[in-house]
C-alpha positions as CSV (number, residue, x, y, z in Angstrom):
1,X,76.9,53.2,39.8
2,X,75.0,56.3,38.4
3,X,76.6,59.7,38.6
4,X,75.3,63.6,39.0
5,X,76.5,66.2,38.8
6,X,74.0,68.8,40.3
7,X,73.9,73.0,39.4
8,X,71.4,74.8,41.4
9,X,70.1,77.9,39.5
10,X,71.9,80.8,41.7
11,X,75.6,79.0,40.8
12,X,75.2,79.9,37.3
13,X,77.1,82.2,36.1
14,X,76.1,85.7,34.6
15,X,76.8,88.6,32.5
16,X,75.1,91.4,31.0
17,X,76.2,94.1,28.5
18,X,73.3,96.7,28.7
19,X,71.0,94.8,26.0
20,X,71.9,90.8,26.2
21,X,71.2,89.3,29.9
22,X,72.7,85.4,30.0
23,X,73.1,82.9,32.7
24,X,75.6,80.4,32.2
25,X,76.0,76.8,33.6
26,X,79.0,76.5,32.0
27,X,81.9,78.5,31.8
28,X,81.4,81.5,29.7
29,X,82.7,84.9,28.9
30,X,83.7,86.4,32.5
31,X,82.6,83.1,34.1
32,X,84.4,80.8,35.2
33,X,84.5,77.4,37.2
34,X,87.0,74.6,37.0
35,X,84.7,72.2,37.9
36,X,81.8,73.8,35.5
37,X,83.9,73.4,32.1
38,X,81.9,71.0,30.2
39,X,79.5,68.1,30.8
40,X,80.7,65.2,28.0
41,X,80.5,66.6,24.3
42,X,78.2,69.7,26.0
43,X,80.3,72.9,26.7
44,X,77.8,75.5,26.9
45,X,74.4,76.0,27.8
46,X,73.4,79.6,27.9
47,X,69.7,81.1,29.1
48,X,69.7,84.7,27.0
49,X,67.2,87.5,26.9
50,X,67.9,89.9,24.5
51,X,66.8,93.5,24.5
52,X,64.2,94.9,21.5
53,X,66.0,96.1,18.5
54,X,69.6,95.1,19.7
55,X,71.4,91.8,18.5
56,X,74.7,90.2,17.9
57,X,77.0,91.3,14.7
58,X,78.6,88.9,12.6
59,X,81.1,86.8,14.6
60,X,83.0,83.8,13.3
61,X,82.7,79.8,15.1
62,X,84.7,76.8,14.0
63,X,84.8,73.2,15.7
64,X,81.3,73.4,17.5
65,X,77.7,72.4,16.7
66,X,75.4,75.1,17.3
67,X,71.6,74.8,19.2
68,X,69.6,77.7,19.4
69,X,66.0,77.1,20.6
70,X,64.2,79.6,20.5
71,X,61.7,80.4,23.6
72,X,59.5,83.6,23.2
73,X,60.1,86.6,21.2
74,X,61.5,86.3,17.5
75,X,65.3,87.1,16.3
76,X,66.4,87.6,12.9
77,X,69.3,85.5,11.5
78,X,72.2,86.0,9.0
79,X,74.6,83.8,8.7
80,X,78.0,83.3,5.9
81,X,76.1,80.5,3.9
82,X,73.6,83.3,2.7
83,X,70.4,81.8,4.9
84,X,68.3,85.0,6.3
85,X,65.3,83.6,8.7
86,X,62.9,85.0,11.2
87,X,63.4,82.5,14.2
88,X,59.9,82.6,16.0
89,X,59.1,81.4,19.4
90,X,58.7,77.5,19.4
91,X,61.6,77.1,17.2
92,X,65.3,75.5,16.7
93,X,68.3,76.2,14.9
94,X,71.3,73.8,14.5
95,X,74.5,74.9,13.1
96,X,77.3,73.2,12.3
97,X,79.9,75.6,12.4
98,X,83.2,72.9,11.0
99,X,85.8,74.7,8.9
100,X,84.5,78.3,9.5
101,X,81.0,79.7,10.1
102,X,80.0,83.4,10.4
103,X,76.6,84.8,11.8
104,X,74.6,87.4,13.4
105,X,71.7,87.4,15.4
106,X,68.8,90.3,15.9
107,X,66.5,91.1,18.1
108,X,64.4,93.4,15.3
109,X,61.2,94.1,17.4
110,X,61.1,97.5,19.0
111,X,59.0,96.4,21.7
112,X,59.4,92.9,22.9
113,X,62.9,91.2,24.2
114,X,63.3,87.6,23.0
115,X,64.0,84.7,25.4
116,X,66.4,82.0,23.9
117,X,68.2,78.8,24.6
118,X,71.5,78.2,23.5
119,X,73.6,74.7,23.6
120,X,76.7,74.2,22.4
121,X,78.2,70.8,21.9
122,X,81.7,69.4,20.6
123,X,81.4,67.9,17.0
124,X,82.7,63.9,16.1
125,X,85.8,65.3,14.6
126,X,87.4,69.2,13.4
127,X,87.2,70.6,10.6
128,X,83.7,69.5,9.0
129,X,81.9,71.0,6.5
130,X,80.0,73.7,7.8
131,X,76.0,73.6,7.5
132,X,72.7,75.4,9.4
133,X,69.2,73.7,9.3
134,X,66.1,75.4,10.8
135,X,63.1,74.5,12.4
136,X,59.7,75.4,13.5
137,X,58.3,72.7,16.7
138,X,55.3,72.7,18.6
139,X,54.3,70.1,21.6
140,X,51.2,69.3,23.2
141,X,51.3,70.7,26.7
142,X,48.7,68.0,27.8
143,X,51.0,64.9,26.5
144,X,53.2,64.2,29.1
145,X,55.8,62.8,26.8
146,X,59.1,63.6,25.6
147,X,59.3,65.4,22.1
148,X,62.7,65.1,20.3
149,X,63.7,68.1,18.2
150,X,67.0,66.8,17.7
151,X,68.5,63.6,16.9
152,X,71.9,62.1,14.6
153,X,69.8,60.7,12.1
154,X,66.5,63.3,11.3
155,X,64.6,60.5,13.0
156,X,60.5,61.4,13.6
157,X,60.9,65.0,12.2
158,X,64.0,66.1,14.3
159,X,66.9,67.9,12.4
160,X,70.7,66.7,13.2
161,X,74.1,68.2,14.2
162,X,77.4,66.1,13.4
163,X,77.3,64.4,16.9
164,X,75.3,62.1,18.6
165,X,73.7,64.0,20.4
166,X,69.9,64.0,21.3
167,X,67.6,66.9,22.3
168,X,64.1,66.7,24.2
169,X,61.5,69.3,25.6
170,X,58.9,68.0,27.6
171,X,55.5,69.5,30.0
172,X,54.6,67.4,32.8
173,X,51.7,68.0,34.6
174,X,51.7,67.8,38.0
175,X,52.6,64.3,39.8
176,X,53.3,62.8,36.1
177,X,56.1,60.6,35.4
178,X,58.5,60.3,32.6
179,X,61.4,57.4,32.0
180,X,64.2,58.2,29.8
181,X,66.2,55.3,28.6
182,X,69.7,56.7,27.0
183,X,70.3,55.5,23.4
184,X,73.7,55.0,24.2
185,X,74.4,54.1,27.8
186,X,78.2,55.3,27.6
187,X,76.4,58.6,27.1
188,X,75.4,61.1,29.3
189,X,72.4,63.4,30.2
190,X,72.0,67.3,31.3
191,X,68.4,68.3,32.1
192,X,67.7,71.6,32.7
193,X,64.3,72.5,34.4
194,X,63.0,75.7,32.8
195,X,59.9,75.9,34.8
196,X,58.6,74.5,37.6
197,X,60.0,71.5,39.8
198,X,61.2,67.6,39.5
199,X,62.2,65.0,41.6
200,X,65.0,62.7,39.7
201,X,67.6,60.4,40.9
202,X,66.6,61.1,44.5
203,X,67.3,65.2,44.1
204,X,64.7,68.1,44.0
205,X,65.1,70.6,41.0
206,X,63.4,73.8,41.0
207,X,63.2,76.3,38.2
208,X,66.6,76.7,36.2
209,X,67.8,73.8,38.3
210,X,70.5,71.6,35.8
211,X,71.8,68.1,36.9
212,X,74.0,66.2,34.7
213,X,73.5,62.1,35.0
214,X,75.9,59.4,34.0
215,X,76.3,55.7,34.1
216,X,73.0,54.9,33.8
217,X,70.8,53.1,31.2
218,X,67.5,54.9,32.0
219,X,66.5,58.3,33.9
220,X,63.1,58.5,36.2
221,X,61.8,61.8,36.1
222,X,59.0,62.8,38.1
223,X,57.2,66.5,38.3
224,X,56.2,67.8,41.3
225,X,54.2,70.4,39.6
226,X,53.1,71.5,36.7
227,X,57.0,71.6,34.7
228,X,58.6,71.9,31.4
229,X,62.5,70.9,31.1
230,X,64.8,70.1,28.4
231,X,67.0,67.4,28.2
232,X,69.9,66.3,26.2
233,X,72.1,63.1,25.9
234,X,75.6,63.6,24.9
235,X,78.6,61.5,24.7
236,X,80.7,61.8,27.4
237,X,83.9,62.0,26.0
238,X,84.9,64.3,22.6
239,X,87.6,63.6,19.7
């Protein structure tokens, strides 16, 4: 029988430091939920806005994959295997971070915060060889359709972490529907509704709504207006 797991958008956590504003579905910094540890593989999804001109210094990861997709807003990166990149709005990073990873993150515009997704997921096994990979993505807001931006394999112009792990933004217009049949139906999936509202496995999400399905072959999602949401498949055990 299918499983949820359902996180309405005022239980999220939160903190804020003066320049970086986060909400957290997961446990995170001074958040935390016993039941709200992890969702399979997934361990942290964070919704971030970051002040102009302020950033993260250099701080060290091991053991986790990385996602940051980038929203609105741009933020410089700098990172211990000597990549510097402008991230732009409309675009995703993956890291694996493995045997050690360092990096920073800045917000260099003086006038604009940045808006920014972050996801991160437990790798197939410790200690692998650490790696970052960097893309730009656009979608067609008219399409109706789910567009992958990452996959295990680089399949249809995706880039890959070291899991399998699958990642999907998607618009749907009002009344539209959308099926999502897992790849792996020991897996699970987290869809998090950035804007606007969906009706799926017989429960209304509204904006920054997140509901976590498992044991299920295939998710029905339908918008009830005009919507964008991500989703993500994970496995939904780790190691």
């Amino acid at each position: 029988m299918t499983e949820i797991s359902l996180h309405k958008a005022k239980t999220r956590g939160t903190s804020y430091n003066g320049w970086m504003y986060a909400k957290h579905t997961f446990c995170f910094a001074d958040y935390y939920d016993p039941d709200r540890i992890r969702f399979g593989a997934l361990r942290v999804i964070n919704d971030t806005i970051i002040a102009p001109g302020k950033g993260m210094s250099e701080h060290p990861h091991s053991d986790i994959e990385l996602i940051l997709l980038t929203l609105n807003g741009s933020l410089f990166h700098k990172d211990s295997l000597g990549n510097e990149i402008e991230l732009h709005g409309g675009s995703i990073q993956a890291i694996s971070a493995g045997s050690g990873y360092s990096h920073a993150e800045i917000n260099k515009n003086p006038n604009q915060s940045m808006h920014m997704l972050q996801f991160w997921i437990f790798p197939r096994q410790k200690k692998l060889h650490p790696s970052h990979k960097y893309k730009p993505f656009s979608f067609d807001k008219q399409s109706d359709e789910l567009i992958a931006l990452i996959s295990p394999n680089e399949t249809n112009g995706t880039i890959s972490i070291q899991q399998d792990t699958w990642l999907y933004i998607c618009q749907l217009n009002q009344e539209k529907n959308v099926t999502y049949t897992l790849n792996d139906k020991t897996n699970g999936v987290y869809i998090l509704v950035l804007e606007g509202a969906i009706e799926t496995e017989n429960q209304q999400l509204e904006s920054k709504d997140g509901i976590g399905i498992w044991n299920t072959e295939s998710i029905h999602i339908k918008a009830k207006q005009t919507t964008q949401i991500v989703l993500i498949e994970v496995p939904m055990s780790i190691y």
